[in-house]
C-alpha positions as protocol buffer text, in pm:
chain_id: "A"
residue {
  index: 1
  type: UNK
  ca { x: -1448 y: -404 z: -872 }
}
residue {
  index: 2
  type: UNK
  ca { x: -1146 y: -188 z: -1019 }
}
residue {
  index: 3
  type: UNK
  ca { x: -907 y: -465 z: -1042 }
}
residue {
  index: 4
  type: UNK
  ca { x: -615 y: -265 z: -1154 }
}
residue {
  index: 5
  type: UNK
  ca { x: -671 y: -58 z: -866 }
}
residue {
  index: 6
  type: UNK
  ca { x: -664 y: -366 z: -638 }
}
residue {
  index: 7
  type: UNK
  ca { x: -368 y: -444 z: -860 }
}
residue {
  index: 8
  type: UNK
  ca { x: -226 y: -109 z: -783 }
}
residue {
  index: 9
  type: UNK
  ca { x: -278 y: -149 z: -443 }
}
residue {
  index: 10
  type: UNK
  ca { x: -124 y: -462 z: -390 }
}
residue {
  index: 11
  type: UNK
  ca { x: 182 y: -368 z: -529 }
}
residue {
  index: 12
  type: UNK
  ca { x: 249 y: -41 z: -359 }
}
residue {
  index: 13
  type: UNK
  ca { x: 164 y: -235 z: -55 }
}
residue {
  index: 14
  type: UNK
  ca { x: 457 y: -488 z: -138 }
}
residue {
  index: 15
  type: UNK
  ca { x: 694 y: -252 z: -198 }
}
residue {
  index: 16
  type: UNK
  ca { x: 615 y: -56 z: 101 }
}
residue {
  index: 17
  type: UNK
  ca { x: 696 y: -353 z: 295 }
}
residue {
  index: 18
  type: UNK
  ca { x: 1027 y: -456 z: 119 }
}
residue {
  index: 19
  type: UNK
  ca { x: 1096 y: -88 z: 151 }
}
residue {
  index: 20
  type: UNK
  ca { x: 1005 y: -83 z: 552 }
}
residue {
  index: 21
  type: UNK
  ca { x: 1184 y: -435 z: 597 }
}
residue {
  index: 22
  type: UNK
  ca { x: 1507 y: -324 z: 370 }
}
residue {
  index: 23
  type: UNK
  ca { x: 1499 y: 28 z: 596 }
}
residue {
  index: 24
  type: UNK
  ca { x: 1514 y: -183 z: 950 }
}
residue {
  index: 25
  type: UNK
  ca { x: 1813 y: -415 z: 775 }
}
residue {
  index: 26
  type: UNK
  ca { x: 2006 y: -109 z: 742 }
}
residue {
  index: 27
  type: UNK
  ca { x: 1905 y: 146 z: 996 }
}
residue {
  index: 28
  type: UNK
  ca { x: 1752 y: 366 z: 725 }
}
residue {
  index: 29
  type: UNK
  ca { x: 1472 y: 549 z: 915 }
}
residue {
  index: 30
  type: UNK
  ca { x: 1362 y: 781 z: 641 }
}
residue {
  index: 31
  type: UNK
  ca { x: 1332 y: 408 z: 379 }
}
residue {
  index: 32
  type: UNK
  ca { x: 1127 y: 255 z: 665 }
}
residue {
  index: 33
  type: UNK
  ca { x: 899 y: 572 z: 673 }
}
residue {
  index: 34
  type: UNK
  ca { x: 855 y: 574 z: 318 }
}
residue {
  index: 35
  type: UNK
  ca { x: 786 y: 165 z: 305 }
}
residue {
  index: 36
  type: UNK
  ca { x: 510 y: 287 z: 581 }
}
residue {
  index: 37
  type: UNK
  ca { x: 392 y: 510 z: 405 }
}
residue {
  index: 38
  type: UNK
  ca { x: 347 y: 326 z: 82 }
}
residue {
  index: 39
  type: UNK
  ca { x: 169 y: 55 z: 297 }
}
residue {
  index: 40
  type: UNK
  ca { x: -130 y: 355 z: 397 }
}
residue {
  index: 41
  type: UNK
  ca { x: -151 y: 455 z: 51 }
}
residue {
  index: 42
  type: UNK
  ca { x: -242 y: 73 z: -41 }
}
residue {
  index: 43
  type: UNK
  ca { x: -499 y: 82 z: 214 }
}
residue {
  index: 44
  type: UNK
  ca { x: -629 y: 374 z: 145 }
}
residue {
  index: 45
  type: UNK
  ca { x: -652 y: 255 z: -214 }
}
residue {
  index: 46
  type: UNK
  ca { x: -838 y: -26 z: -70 }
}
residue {
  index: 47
  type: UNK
  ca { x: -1085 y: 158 z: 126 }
}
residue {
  index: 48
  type: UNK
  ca { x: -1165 y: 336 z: -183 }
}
residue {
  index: 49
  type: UNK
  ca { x: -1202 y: 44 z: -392 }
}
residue {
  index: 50
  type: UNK
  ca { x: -1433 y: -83 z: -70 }
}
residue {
  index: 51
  type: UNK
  ca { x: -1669 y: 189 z: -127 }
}
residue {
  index: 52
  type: UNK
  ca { x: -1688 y: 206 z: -475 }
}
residue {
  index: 53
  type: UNK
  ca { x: -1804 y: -223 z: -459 }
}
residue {
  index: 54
  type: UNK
  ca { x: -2070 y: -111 z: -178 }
}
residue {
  index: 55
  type: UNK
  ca { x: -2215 y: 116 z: -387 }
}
residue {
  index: 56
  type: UNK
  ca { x: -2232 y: -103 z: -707 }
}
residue {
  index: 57
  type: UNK
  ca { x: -2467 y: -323 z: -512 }
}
């Protein structure tokens, strides 16, 4: 397992949410897209990560 890609992951998928939480606080559409979209990316990053482990074994 890449764990600083897990790492990696985990934090983009943080900030996506402070970013999409921080957006809806202050009406900021285009923040809350970006928090959204940093919160795919993490998956994403996760799905990856998923597929590299299932082929390991």
């Amino acid at each position: 397992m890449g764990s600083e890609e897990r790492a990696d992951a985990t934090k983009d998928d943080v900030a996506g949410k402070a970013k999409e939480a921080w957006g809806k606080v202050t009406d900021d559409e285009k923040l809350e897209a970006e928090g959204k979209a940093d919160q795919a990316k993490s998956d994403l990053k996760n799905a990856v990560e998923d597929v590299k482990d299932a082929f390991k074994h």
